[in-house]
N, C-alpha and C positions, 0 to 999 in steps of 0.2 A: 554482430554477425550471428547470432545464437550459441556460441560455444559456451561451454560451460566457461564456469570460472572460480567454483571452490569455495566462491564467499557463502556462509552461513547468516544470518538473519533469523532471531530470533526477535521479533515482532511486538510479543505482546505480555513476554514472559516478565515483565516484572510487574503485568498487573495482575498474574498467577493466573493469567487466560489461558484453559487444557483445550477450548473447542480447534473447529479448524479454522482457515483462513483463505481471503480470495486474493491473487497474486497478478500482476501487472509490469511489463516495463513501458516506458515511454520516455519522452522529455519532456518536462514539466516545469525544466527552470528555464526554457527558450537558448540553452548554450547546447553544444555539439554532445553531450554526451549522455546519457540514459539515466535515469531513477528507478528505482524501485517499487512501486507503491503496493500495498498490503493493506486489505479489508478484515475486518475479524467477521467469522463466519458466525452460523447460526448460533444461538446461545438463551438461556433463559434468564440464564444471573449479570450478562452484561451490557449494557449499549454497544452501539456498533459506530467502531473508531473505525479509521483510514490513519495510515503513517505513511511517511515518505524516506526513503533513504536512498545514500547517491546509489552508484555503480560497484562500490569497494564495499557497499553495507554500511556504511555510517548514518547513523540517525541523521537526516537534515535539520530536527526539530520542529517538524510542522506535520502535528496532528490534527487533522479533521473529526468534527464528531456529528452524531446524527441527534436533531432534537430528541424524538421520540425515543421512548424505549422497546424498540422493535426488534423483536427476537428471532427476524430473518437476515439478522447481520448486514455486513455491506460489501456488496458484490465491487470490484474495481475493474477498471480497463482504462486504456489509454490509446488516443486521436488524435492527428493531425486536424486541428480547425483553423483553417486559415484560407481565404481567398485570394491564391496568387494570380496576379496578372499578367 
């Protein structure tokens, strides 16, 4: 519903990442309730990761990475793609 909710989400800090970051909710695991998802923003010393975490802020453990080392970071958002009939 957009309310806040107090959970904190520190992302990328245990890989001593100071840039910023691109932020997302969605459903991403196909059940009723939202994830987190978190891109690392622009950067010159780091590749651009994507994490996912539930609702409560827990790592899921599935981070995405970008081949390249592109120092435009990785923007996220989240979509409904599904063709209902």
């Amino acid at each position: 519903d957009g309310s806040p909710t107090g959970v904190e989400i520190e992302a990328f800090g245990d890989l001593g990442y100071t840039y910023g970051v691109s932020v997302s909710a969605g459903d991403v695991e196909g059940d009723p309730s939202e994830e987190v998802i978190v891109g690392t923003g622009p950067s010159p010393k780091n590749r651009p990761l994507v994490r996912i975490f539930s609702g409560d802020g827990t790592f899921t453990g599935m981070t995405l990475t970008v081949p390249d080392r592109d120092e435009n970071g990785a923007k996220v958002g989240v979509g409904k793609l599904s063709r209902e009939e």
